[in-house]
TORRO-683431 format. One record per residue (C-alpha): residue in three letters; chain; x, y, z. Coordinates in Angstrom, 3 decimals. Layout:
! TORRO-683431
+------+-------+----------+----------+----------+
| rest | kette |        X |        Y |        Z |
+------+-------+----------+----------+----------+
|  ALA |     A |        X |        Y |        Z |
...
+------+-------+----------+----------+----------+
This chain:
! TORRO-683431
+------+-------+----------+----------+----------+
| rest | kette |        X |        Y |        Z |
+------+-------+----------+----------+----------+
|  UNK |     A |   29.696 |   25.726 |  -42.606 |
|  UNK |     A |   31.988 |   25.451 |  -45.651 |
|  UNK |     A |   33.398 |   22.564 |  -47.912 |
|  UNK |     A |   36.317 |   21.933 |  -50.074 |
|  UNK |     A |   35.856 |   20.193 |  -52.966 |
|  UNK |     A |   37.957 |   19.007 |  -55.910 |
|  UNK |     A |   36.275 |   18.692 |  -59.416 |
|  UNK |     A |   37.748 |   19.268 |  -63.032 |
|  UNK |     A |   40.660 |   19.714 |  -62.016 |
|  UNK |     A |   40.391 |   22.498 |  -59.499 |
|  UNK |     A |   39.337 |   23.040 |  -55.802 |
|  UNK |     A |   36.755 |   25.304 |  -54.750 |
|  UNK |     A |   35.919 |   26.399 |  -51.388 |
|  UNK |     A |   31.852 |   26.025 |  -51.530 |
|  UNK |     A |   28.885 |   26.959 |  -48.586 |
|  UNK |     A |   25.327 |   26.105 |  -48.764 |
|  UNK |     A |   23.294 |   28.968 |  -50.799 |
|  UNK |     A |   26.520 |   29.436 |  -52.981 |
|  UNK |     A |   26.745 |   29.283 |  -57.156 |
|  UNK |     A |   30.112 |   28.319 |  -58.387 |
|  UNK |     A |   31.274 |   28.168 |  -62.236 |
|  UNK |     A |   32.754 |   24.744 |  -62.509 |
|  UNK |     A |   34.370 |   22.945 |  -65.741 |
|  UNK |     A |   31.411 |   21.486 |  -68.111 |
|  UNK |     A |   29.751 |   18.708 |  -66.172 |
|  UNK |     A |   27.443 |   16.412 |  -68.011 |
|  UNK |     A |   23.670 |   16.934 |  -67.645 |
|  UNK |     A |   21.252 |   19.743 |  -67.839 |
|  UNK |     A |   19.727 |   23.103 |  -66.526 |
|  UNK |     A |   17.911 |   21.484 |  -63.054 |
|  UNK |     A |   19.670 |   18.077 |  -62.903 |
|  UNK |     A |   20.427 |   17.384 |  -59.672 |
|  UNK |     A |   24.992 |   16.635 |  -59.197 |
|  UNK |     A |   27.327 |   15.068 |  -56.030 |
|  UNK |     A |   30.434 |   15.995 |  -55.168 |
|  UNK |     A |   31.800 |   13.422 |  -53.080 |
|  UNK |     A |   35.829 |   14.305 |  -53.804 |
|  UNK |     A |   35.227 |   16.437 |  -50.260 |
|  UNK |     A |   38.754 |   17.341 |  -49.239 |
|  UNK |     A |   37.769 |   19.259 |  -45.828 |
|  UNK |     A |   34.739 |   20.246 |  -43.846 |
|  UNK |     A |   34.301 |   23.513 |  -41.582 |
|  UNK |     A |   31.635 |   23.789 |  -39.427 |
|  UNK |     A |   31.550 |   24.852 |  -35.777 |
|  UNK |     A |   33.464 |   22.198 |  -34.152 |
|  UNK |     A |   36.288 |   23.095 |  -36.297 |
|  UNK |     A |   38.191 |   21.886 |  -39.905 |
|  UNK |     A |   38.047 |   18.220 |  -40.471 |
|  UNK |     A |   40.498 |   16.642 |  -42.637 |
|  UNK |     A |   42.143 |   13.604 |  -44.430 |
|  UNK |     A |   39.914 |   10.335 |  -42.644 |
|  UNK |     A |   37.614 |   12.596 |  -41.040 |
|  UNK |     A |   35.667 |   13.929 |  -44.495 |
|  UNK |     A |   35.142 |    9.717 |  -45.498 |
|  UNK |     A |   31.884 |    9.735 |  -47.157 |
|  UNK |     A |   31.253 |   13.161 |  -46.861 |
|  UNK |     A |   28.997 |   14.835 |  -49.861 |
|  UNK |     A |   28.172 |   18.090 |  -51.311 |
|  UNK |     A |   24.886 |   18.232 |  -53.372 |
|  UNK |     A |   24.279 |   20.430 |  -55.826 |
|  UNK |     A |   21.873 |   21.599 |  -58.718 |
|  UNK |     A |   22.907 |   22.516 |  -62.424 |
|  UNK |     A |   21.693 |   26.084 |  -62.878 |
|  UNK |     A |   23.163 |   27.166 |  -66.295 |
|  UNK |     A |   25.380 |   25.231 |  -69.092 |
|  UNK |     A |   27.397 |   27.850 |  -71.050 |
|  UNK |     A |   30.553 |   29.008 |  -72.184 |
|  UNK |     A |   32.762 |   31.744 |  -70.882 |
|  UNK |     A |   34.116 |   34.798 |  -72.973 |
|  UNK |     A |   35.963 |   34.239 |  -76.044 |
|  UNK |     A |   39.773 |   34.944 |  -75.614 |
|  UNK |     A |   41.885 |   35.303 |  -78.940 |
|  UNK |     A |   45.140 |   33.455 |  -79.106 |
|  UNK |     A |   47.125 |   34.923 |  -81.932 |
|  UNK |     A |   50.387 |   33.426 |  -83.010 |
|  UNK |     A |   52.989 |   35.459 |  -85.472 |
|  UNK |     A |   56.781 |   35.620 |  -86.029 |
|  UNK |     A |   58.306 |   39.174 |  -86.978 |
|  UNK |     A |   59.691 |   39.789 |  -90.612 |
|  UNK |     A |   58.257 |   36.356 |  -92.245 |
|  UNK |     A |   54.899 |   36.896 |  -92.688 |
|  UNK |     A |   53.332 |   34.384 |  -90.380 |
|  UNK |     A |   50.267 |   35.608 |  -88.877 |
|  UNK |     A |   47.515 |   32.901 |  -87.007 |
|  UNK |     A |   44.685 |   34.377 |  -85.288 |
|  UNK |     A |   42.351 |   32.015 |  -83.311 |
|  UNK |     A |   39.413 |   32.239 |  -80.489 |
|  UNK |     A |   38.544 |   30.139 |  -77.607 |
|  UNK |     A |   35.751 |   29.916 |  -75.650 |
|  UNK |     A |   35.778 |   27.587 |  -72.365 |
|  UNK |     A |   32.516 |   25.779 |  -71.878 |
|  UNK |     A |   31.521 |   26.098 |  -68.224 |
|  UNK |     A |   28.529 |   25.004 |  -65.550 |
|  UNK |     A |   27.289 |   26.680 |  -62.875 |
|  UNK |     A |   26.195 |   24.876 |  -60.236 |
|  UNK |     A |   24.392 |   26.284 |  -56.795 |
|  UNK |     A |   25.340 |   24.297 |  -53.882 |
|  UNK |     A |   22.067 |   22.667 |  -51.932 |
|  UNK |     A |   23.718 |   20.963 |  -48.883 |
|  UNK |     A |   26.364 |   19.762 |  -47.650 |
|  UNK |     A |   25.924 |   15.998 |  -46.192 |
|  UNK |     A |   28.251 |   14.998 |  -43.202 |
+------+-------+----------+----------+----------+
């Protein structure tokens, strides 16, 4: 049994037993979060969809807060002298899915 759910921005395809890296989430390391934008359900009576998913929920458990590894953005135009050199580093969660409730 699988889920799709939407959150920061992005879908992710989740099962039970899974950890996913998410976009930061507010709360921390054991706090208990819902998904409940569910956009389809798999299980073995087949995909459900659209009306079908209505209240469904995914349940999940902050594992980690962190951030992900820095990438440099560096900026420069030739012959003038213009040189910018900057780092980013994306602040993630991970999350491990609990259950899925249908």
């Amino acid at each position: 049994m699988y889920a799709v759910i939407t959150t920061g921005g992005k879908q992710y395809r989740v099962a039970v037993g899974e950890e996913i890296f998410v976009e930061k989430l507010e709360g921390e390391q054991g706090d208990k979060v819902v998904f409940d934008q569910v956009l389809a359900v798999a299980d073995e009576d087949g995909i459900k969809l659209g009306e079908d998913v209505k209240g469904v929920k995914v349940e999940g458990e902050i594992v980690k807060q962190g951030k992900g590894k820095k990438i440099i953005i560096f900026k420069y135009k030739a012959k003038k002298g213009y040189r910018r050199k900057n780092g980013h580093r994306q602040p993630y969660t991970r999350v491990k899915i609990n259950g899925i409730a249908v």
